[in-house]
N, C-alpha and C positions, 0 to 999 in steps of 0.2 A: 850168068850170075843170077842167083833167084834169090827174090827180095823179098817173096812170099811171108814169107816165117817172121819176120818183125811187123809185118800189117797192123795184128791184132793191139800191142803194141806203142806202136807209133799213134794211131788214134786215139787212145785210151791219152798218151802226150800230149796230141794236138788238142784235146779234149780239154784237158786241165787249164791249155794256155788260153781258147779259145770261150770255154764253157757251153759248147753246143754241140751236139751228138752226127747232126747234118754237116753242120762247116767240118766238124775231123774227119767224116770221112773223105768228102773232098778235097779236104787238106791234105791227106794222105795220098789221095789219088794222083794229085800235084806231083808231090814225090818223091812217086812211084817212076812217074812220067821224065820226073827232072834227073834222076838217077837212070834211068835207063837211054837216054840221054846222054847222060856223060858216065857211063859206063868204062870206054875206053880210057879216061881217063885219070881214074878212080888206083892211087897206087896203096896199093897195098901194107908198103913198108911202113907210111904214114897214121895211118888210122883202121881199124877196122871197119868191116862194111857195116856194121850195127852205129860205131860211132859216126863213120860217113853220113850213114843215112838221117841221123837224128841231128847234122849240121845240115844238113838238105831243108831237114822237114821246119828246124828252130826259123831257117830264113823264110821260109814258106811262110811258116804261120807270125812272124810279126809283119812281114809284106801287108798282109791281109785284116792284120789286128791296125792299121794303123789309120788311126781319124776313125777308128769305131767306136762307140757308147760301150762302155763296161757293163756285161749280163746280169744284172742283180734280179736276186728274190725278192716278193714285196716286201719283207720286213728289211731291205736295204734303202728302201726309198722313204721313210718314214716310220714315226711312230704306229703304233696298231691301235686297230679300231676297238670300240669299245659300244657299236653300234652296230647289234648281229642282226638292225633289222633292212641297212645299208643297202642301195643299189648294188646288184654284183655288174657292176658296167665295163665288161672288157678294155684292157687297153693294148691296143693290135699294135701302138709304136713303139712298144718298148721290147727292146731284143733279150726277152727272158732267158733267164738261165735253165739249160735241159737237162732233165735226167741223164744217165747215163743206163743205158738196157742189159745188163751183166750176162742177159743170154747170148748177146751179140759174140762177145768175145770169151776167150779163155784168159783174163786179169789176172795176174798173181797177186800184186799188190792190189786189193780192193780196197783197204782203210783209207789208201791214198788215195781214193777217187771219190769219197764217202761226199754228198751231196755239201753239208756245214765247210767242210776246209775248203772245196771249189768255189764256193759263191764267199768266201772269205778272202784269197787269192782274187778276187774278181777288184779288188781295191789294189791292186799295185801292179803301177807302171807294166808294160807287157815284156820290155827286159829282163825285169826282176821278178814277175816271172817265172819267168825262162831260168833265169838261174835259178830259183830255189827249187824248182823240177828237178832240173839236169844234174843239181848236187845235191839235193837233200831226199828225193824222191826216188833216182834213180842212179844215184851214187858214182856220177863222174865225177872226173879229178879235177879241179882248179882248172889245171891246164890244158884240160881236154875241154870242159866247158869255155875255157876263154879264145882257144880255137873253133868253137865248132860258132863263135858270138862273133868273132873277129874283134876282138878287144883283148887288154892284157888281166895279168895275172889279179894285179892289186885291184883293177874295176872289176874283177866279178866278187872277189871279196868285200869290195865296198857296199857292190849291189844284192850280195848276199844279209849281209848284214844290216841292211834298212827294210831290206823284204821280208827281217826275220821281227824288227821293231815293230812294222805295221801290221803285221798279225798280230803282234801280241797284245794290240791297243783293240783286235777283234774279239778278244772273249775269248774259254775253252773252246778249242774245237775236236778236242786232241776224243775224245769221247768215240767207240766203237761198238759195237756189237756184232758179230758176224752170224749171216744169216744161219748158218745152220747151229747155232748155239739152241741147244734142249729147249731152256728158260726163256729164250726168246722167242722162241718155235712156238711156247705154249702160251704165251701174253698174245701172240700177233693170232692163236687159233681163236683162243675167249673173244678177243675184237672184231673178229670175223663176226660170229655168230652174233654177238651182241648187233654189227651193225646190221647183218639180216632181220634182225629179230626186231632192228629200227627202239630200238632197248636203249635210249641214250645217259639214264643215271649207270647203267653198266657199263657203258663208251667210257664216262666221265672218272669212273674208280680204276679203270686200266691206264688211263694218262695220268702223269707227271702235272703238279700245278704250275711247272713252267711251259707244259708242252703248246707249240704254236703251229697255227694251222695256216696254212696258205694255200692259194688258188690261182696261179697264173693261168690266162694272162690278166686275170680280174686280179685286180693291186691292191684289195684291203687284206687285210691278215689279222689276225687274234691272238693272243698271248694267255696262256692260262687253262685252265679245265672248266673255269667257269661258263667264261665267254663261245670256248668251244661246244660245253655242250648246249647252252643259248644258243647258236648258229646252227647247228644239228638239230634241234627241234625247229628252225625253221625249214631246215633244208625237208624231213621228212613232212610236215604240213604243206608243203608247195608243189615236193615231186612223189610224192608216195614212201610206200614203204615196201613196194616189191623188188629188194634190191640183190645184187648176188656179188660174188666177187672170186676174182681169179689171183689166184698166188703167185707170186715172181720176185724177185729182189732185182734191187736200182742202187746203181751206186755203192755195191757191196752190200746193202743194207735188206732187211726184212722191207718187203711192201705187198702191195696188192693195187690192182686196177678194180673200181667198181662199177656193178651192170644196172640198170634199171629196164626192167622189162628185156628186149632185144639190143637194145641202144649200150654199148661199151663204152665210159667215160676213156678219156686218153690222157697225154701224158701228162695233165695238169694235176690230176690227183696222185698218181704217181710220186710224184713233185711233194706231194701233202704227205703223204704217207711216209715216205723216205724220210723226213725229217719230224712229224708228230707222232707216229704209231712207235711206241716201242713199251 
């Protein structure tokens, strides 16, 4: 029985319920292990092995979700600063939410993995969830999600239906771009060069005046084009202006990782990019 071919996946699942790039894949490796395992006993008539595996993986990953801090962005933890000249003081206890590396996998659905709808999902129960993945995401039936939950019919409809309230008390998130869009291709090339160029009123006319900047695991954030390009002018007076940057999409989304000198920023700007650059 090869379980190969749903890997890709399954993480991309465990990802959503979990919001960390590391715990899916381990979660999936879980199983991988717990299905092959009970392989011999896996019928057939009952379920397929796609839907088998994704009652494997749902028990897996709320096992592990349970007694854990829900992964927020910093602008889930408070309001934003309005002081770009702020200590940037790490905060290593908080279990940030990760991007997702789109080179990793082959995702079909990327909009559903899009950085804003996971850390939105990061406010409800790990049940609910769970249901609104398994029927809304990934289009099981009622009946197959209240199987693969162990619960019935009417509680995944209930849990569907208050998971679908508490997002909507979170704001649009329904908002996409897909990375190889022309027009998005040519906004993210201008940002590039302007941020080489350490050019921050040019940074400033390519953002949205609501676009917000963040920096995990440093917990302040910024709301606005104002205050981003104040924080930009700080950030070039402190670490320079010899910067470069590498092209990739996160989370379905247009981003870039940025270099200074030899030194490659990692996945906190990532994080920044995925959600302010567009």
């Amino acid at each position: 029985m090869d379980f190969e071919p749903y890997r890709g996946e399954l993480v991309a699942y465990c990802y959503r319920l979990t919001g960390s790039y590391a715990d899916a894949e381990d979660l999936v490796q879980e199983t991988m292990l717990r299905a092959w395992r009970a392989r011999e006993g896996y019928d057939r008539t009952r379920a397929s092995v796609r839907t088998w595996l994704y009652r494997i993986a749902t028990n897996v990953c709320l096992t592990a979700l349970e007694g854990r801090a829900r992964r927020p962005l910093p602008s889930g933890l408070g309001a934003p600063s309005h002081d770009p000249g702020a200590p940037l003081t790490p905060a290593f206890d908080i279990p940030w939410l990760e991007p997702f590396p789109d080179a990793r996998f082959d995702v079909a659905a990327r909009a559903d993995l899009r950085l804003a709808l996971v850390a939105a999902m990061q406010v409800l129960p790990a049940r609910q969830r769970a249901v609104l993945v398994l029927r809304e995401v990934l289009e099981f039936s009622t009946a197959e999600v209240a199987a693969q939950l162990g619960t019935t019919v009417p509680a995944v409809n209930s849990a569907l239906q208050r998971a679908r309230a508490a997002l909507a008390g979170e704001g649009d998130v329904s908002e996409v771009t897909e990375p190889d869009d022309p027009e998005a291709r040519a906004v993210i090339q201008r940002y590039v060069r302007a941020f080489e160029a350490a050019d921050v009123p040019a940074l400033v006319r390519l953002l949205t005046e609501d676009a917000v900047l963040e920096m995990p695991p440093v917990p302040l954030w910024y709301r606005g084009s104002r205050d981003y390009g104040l924080f930009m002018e700080r950030v070039f007076a402190m670490r320079g202006t010899a910067w470069g940057a590498r092209h990739l999409t996160a989370n379905g989304q247009p981003a870039h990782l940025e270099c200074l000198a030899a030194e490659w920023v990692g996945p906190a700007v990532l994080t920044r990019y995925a959600r302010a650059a567009r």
